[in-house]
BAPATOR-655773 format. One record per residue (C-alpha): x negated, y, z; residue number from 1. Coordinates in nm, 2 decimals, always signed. Layout:
REM BAPATOR-655773
{{X,Y,Z},NUM};
...
//
This chain:
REM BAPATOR-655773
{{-11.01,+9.32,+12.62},1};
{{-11.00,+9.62,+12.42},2};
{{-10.80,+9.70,+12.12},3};
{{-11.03,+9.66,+11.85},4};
{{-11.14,+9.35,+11.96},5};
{{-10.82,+9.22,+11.99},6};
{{-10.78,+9.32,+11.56},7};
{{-11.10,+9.15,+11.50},8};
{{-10.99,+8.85,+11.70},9};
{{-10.66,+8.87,+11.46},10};
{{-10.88,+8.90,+11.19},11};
{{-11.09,+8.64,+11.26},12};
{{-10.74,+8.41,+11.26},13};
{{-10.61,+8.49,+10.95},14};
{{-10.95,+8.45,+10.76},15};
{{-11.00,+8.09,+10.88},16};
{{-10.63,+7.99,+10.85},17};
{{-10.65,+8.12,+10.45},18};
{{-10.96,+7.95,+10.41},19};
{{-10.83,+7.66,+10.55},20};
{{-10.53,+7.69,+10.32},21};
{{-10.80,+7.76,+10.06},22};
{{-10.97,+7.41,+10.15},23};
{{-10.64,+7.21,+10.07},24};
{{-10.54,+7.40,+9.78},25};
{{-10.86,+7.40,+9.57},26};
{{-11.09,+7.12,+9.72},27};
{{-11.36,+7.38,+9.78},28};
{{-11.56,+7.40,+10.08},29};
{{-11.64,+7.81,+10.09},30};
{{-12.02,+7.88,+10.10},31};
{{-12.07,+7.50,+9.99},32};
{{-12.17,+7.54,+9.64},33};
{{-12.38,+7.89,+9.69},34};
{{-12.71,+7.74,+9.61},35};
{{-12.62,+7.63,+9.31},36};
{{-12.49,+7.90,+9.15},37};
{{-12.75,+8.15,+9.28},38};
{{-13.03,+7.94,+9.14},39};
{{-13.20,+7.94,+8.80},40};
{{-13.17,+8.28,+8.54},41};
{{-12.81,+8.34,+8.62},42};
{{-12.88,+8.44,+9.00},43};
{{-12.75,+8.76,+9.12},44};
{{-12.95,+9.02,+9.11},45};
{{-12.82,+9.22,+9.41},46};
{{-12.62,+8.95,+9.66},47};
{{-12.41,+9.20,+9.86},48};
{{-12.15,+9.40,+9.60},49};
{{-11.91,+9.67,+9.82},50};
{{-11.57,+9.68,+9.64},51};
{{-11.39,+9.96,+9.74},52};
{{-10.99,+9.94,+9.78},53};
{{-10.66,+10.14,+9.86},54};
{{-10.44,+9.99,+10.10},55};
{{-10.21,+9.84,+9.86},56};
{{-10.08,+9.49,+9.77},57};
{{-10.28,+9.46,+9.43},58};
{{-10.60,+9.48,+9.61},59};
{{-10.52,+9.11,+9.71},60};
{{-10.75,+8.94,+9.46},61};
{{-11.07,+9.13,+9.60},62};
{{-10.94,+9.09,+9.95},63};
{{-10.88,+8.69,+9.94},64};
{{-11.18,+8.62,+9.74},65};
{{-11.35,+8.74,+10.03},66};
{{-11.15,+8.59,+10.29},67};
{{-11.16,+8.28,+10.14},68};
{{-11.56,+8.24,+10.01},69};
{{-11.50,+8.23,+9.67},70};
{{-11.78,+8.49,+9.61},71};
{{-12.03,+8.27,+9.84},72};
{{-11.98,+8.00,+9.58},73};
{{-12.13,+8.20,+9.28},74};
{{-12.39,+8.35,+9.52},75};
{{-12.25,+8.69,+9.62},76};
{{-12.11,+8.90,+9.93},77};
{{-11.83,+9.04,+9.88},78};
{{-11.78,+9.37,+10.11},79};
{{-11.43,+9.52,+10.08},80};
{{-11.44,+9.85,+10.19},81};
{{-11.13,+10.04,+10.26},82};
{{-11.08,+10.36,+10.08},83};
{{-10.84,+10.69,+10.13},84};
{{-10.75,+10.79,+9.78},85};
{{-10.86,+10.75,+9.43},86};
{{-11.07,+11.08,+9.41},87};
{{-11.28,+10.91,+9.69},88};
{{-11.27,+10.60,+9.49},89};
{{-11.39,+10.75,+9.18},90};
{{-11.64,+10.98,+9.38},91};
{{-11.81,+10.71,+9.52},92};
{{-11.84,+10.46,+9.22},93};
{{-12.02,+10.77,+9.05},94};
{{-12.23,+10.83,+9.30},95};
{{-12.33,+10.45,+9.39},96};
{{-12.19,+10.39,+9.72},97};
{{-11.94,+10.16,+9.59},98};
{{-12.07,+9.89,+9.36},99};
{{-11.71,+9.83,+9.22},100};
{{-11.35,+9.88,+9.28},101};
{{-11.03,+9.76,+9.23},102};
{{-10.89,+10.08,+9.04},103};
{{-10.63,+10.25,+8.84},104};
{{-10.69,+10.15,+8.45},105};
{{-10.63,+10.50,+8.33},106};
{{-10.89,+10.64,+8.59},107};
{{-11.18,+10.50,+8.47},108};
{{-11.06,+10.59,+8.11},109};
{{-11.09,+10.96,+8.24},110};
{{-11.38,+10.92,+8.41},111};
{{-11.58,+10.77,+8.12},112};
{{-11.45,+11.09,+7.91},113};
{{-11.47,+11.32,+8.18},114};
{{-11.15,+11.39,+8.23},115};
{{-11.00,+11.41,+8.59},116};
{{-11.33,+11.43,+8.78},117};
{{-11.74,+11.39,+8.66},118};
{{-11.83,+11.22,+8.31},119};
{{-12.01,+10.88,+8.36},120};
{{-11.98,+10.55,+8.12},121};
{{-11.80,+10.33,+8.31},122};
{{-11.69,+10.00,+8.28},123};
{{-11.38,+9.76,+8.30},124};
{{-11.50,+9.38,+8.44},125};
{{-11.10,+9.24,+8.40},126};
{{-10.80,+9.34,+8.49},127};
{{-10.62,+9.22,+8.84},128};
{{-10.29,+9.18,+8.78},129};
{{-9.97,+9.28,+8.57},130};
{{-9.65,+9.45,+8.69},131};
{{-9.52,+9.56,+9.06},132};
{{-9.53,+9.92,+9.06},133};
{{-9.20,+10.13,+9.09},134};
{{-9.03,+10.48,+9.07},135};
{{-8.87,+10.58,+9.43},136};
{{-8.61,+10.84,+9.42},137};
{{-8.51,+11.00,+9.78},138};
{{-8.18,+10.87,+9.91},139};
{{-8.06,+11.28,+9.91},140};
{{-8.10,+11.26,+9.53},141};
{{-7.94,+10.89,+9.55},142};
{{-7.65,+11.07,+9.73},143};
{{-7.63,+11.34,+9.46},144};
{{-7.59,+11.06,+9.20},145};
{{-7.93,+11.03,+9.07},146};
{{-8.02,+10.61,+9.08},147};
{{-8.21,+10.61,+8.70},148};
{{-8.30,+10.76,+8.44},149};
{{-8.01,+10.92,+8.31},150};
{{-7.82,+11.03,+8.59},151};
{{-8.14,+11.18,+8.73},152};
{{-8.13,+11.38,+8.39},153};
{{-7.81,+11.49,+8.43},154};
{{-7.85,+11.63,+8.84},155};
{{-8.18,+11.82,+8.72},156};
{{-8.00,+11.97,+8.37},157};
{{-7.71,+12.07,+8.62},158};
{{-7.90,+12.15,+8.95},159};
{{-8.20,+12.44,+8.83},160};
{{-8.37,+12.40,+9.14},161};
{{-8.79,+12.31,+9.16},162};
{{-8.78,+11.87,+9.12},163};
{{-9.12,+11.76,+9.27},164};
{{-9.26,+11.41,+9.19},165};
{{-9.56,+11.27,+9.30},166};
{{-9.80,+11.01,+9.11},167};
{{-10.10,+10.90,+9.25},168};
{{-10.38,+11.03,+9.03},169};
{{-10.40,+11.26,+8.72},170};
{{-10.52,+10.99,+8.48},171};
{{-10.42,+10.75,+8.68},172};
{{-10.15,+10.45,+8.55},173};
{{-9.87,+10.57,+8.83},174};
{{-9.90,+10.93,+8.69},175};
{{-9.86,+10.80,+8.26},176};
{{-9.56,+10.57,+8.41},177};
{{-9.40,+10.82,+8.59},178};
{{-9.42,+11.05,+8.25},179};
{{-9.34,+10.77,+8.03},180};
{{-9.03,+10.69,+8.24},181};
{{-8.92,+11.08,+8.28},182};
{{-8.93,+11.15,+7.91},183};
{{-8.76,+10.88,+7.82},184};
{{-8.44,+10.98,+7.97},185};
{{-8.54,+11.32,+7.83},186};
{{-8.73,+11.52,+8.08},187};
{{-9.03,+11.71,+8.03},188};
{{-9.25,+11.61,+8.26},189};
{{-9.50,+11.92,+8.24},190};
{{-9.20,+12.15,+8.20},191};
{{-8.93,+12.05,+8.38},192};
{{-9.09,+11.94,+8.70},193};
{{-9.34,+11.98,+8.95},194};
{{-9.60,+11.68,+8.96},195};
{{-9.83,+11.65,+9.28},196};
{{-10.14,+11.41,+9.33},197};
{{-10.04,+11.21,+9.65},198};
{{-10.27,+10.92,+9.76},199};
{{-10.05,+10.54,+9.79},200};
{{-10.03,+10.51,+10.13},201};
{{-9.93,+10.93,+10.25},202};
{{-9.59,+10.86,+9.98},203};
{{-9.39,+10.71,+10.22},204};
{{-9.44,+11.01,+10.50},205};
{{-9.44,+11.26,+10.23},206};
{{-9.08,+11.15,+10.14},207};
{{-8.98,+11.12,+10.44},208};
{{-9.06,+11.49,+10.54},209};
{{-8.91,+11.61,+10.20},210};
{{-9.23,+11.66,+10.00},211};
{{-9.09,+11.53,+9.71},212};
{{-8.80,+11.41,+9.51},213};
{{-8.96,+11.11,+9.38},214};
{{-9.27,+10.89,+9.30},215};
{{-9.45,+10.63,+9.17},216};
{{-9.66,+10.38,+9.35},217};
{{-9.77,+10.04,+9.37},218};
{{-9.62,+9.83,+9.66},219};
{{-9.59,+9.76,+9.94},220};
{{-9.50,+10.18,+9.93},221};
{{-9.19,+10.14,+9.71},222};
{{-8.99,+9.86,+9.92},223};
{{-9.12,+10.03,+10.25},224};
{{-8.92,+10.34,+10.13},225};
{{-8.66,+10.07,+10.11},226};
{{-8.70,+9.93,+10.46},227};
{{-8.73,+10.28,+10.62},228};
{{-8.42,+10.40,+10.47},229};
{{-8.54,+10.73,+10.29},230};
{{-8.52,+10.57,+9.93},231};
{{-8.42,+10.43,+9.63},232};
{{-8.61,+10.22,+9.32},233};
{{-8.47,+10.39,+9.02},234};
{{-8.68,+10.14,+8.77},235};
{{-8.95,+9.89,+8.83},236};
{{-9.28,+9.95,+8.63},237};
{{-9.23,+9.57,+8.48},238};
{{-8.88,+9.73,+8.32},239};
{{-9.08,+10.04,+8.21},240};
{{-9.34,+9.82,+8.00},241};
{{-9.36,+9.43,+8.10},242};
{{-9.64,+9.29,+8.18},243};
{{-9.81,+9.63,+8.17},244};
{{-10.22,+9.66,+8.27},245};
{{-10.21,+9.80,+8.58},246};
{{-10.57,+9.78,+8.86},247};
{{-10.90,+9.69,+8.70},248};
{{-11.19,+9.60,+8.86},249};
{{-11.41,+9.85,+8.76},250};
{{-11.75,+9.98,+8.80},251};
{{-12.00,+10.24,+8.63},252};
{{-12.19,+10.14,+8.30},253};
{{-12.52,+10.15,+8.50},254};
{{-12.40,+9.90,+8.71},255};
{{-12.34,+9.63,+8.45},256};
{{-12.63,+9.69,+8.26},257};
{{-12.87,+9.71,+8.55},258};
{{-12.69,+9.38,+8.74},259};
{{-12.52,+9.15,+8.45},260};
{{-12.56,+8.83,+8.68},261};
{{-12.36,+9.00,+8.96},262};
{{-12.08,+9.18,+8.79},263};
{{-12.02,+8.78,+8.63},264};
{{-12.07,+8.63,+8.94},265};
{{-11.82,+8.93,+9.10},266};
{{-11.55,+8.84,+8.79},267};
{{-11.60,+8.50,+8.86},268};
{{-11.51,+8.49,+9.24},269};
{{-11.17,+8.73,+9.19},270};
{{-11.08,+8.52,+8.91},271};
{{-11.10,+8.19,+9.09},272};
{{-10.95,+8.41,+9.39},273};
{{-10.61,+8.55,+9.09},274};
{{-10.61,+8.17,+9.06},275};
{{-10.55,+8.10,+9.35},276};
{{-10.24,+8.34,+9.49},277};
{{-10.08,+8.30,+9.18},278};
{{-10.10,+7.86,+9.24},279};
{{-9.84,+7.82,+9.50},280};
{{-9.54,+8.02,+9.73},281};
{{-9.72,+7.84,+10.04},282};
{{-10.05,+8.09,+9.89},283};
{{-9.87,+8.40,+9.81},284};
{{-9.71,+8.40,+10.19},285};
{{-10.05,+8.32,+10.29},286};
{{-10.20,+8.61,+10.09},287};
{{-9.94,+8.87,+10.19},288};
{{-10.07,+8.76,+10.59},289};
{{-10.41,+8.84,+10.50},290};
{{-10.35,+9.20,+10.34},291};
{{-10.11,+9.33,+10.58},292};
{{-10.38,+9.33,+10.87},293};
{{-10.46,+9.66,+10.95},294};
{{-10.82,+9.59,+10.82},295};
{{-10.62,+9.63,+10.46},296};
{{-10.30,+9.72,+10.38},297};
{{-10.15,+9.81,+10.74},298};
{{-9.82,+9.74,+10.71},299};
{{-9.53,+9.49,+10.78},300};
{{-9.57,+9.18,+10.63},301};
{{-9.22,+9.17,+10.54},302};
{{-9.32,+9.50,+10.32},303};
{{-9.51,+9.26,+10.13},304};
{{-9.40,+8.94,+10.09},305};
{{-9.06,+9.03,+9.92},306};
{{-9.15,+9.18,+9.58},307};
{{-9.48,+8.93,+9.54},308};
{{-9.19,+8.72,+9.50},309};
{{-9.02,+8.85,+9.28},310};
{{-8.72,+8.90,+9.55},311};
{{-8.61,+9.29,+9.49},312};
{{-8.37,+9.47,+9.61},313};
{{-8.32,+9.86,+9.51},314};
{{-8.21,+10.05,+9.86},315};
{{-7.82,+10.06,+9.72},316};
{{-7.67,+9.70,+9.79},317};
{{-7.83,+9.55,+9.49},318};
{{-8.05,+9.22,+9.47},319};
{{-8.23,+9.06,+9.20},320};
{{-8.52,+8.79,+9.11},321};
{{-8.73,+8.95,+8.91},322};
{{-8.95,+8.73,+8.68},323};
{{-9.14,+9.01,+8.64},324};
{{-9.33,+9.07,+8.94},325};
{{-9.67,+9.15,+9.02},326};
{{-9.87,+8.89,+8.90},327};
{{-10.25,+8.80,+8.96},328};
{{-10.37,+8.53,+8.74},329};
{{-10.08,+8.39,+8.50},330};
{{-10.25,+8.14,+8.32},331};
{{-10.52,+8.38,+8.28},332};
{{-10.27,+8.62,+8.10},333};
{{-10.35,+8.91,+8.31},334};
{{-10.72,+8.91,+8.38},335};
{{-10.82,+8.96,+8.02},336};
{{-10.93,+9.31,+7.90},337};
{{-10.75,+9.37,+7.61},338};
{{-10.88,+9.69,+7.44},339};
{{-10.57,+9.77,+7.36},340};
{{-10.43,+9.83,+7.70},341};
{{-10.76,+10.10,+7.75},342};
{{-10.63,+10.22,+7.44},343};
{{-10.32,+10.28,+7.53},344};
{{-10.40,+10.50,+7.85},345};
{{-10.60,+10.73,+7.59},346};
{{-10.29,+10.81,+7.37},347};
{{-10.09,+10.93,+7.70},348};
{{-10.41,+11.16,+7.82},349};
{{-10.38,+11.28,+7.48},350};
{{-9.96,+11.30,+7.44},351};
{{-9.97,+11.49,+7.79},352};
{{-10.24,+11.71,+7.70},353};
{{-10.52,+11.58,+7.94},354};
{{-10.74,+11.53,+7.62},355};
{{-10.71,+11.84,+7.33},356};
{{-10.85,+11.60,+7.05},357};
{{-10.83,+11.23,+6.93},358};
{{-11.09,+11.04,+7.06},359};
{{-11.23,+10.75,+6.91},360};
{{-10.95,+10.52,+7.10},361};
{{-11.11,+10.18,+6.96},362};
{{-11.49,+10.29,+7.01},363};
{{-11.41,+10.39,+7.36},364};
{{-11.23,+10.09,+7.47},365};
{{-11.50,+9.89,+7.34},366};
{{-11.77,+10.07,+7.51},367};
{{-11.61,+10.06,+7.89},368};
{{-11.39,+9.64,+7.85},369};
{{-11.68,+9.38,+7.88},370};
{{-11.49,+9.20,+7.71},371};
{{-11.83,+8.93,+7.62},372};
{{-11.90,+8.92,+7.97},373};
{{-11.54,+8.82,+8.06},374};
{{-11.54,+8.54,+7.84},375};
{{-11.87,+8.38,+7.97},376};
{{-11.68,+8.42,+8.35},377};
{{-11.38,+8.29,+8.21},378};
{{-11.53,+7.97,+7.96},379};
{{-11.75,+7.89,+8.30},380};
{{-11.38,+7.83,+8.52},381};
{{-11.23,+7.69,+8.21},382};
{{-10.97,+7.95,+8.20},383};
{{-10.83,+8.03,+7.88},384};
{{-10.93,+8.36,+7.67},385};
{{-10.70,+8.50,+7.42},386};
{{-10.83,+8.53,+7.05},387};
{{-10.70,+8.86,+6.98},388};
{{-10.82,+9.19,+7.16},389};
{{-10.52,+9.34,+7.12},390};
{{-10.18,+9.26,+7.21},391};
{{-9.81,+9.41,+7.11},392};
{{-9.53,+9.50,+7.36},393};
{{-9.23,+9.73,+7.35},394};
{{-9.17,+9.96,+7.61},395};
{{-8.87,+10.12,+7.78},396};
{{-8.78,+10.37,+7.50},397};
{{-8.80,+10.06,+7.20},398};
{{-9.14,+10.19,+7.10},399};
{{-9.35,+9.92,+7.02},400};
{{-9.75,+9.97,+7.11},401};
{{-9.98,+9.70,+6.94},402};
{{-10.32,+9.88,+6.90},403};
{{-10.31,+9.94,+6.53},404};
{{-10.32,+10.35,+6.48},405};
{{-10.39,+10.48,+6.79},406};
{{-10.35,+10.84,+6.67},407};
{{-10.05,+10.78,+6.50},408};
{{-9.89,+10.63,+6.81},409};
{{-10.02,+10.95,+7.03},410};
{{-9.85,+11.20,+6.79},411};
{{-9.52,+11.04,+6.74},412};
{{-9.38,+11.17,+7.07},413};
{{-9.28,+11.47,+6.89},414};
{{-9.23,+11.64,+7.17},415};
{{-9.36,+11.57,+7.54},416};
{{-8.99,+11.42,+7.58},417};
{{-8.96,+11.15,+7.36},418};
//
């Protein structure tokens, strides 16, 4: 028997085992309640939907609600199609040979205003989960004394030689954190560094060869830097901003107009599929199986299953159980697209100088978050909905963000350091 069907024989193994696991934990039967759903005026109007993904642990929710049939009930195929980086992400939800994606929040900001790539309205269907991104310093600068924010400060104002730090995409949410995180401990991240674009799963071998001092990147890249010995977390994104909007699933403005019934249908199926890895430990282990195949994440599932339980440890000898971790569902706390979050993305294009002029923040985010579409997915599960669009949070520098003058918020950084 030959490799690859040895992997799909693997495959096969751990999709019936998590729908199994899906059986006893929800009561639902996958493909069982199709007809239903895909009858009447709310049917589908195109049954198979490709979602691309990058190999990364927050792609879970498209992953399992696959794997488990959770888009057969509501009278869709999900097709999760396995991407290389997030300019291939973004090329191919422009161009229509992805239906959807599970993408950075900040890159379809920049898309819709032609920033980073081709203009296109695009959309936002939810968001897929909170927290579980991190900053990895290499162990040389470890060894030098750099471990956070401030001592990093200190080896760069000391050392004058080139820092180089990688985030994952221009607009992307790893490049504003990365930023966000630098200029609060007062470095300029457009002055005093180097920034390169380095696709998620490449981070780890790019360290590792001495491409870079640092980066930021979802897991399971920042523990696997960890486990391979060639790093450090200097600051998880949860302690940069808690409960931060991270991946979206996101598709073009075309796309939602043209096939309302789907992209519902779609929301519907990932919701019910948040639900579920967020229910139980027994589902999160079960989860972290599923995405480690080679067919998504490729990795060790030890690389996984740590941090999704909040179980950290930062490459130095110290442990902690972080409440903080990456969520999926929450009580339906994370999948709702709050404008401000969108919003929030803009004022960082414009503080770093990716947009020259104010745009109309609240406009825009209203134009790309369905927000009236993610209530009608969310009243039909029975999952709650927040009342407010907008929420407040304060963030690693004791600035607080609630939405309210977008502009004003966007020039207070006086300077690109805060």
């Amino acid at each position: 028997m030959n490799k690859d069907a040895i992997n799909m024989g693997r495959r096969s193994i751990v999709r019936a085992a998590a729908a199994s696991a899906a059986t006893a934990a929800t009561g639902f039967v996958p493909g069982l309640q199709a007809a239903v759903h895909a009858a009447g005026s709310d049917k589908p109007e195109k049954e198979e939907v490709r979602i691309g993904f990058i190999p990364l642990t927050d792609c879970a929710s498209v992953v399992m609600a696959s794997v488990l049939g959770f888009d057969k009930k509501y009278g869709v195929r999900i097709v999760p199609t396995k991407e290389a980086s997030w300019a291939g992400v973004r090329d191919k939800l422009v161009n229509g040979e992805l239906d959807m994606a599970h993408v950075l929040y900040g890159l379809v900001y920049g898309v819709h205003l032609g920033v980073g790539g081709p203009k296109k309205d695009m959309a936002v269907l939810m968001t897929l989960n909170h927290n579980g991104q991190a900053i990895t310093l290499s162990k040389k600068l470890a060894e030098a004394g750099a471990v956070d924010g401030p001592s990093l400060a200190r080896l760069m104002a000391k050392d004058k030689r080139e820092y180089t730090f990688a985030q994952t995409f221009p607009t992307g949410t790893h490049a504003m954190w990365l930023y966000y995180w630098l200029a609060s401990a007062g470095i300029d991240p457009m002055r005093d560094a180097k920034v390169i674009t380095v696709p998620p799963p490449q981070m780890v071998a790019n360290m590792r060869v001495g491409n870079m001092d640092g980066y930021c990147v979802g897991e399971p890249w920042g523990h696997r830097a960890i486990m391979d010995g060639i790093g450090v977390t200097a600051v998880t994104t949860q302690d940069i901003w808690k409960d931060h909007p991270e991946k979206v699933l996101g598709c073009t403005g075309d796309f939602v107009r043209k096939y309302p019934n789907t992209a519902r249908a779609v929301v519907m199926a990932v919701m019910e599929a948040s639900r579920w890895i967020d229910a139980s430990l027994q589902n999160k282990m079960k989860m972290a199986e599923t995405v480690a195949d080679k067919a998504y994440v490729n990795t060790g599932v030890d690389a996984i299953n740590q941090r999704i339980l909040g179980r950290y440890q930062n490459g130095l000898g110290k442990t902690w159980d972080d409440p903080n971790h990456m969520k999926f569902f929450n009580d339906g706390a994370v999948n709702f697209p709050y404008l401000s979050d969108g919003m929030w993305f803009l004022t960082q294009h414009k503080r770093w100088g990716l947009l020259k002029a104010h745009p109309d923040y609240l406009g825009v985010a209203k134009q790309i978050n369905q927000i009236d579409l993610y209530r009608e997915a969310a009243s039909a599960l029975k999952v709650s909905v927040p009342k407010d669009v907008m929420r407040s949070s304060k963030l690693i520098d004791g600035v607080v963000w609630d939405g309210k003058d977008p502009a004003r918020y966007a020039d207070s950084f006086k300077s690109k350091a805060a």
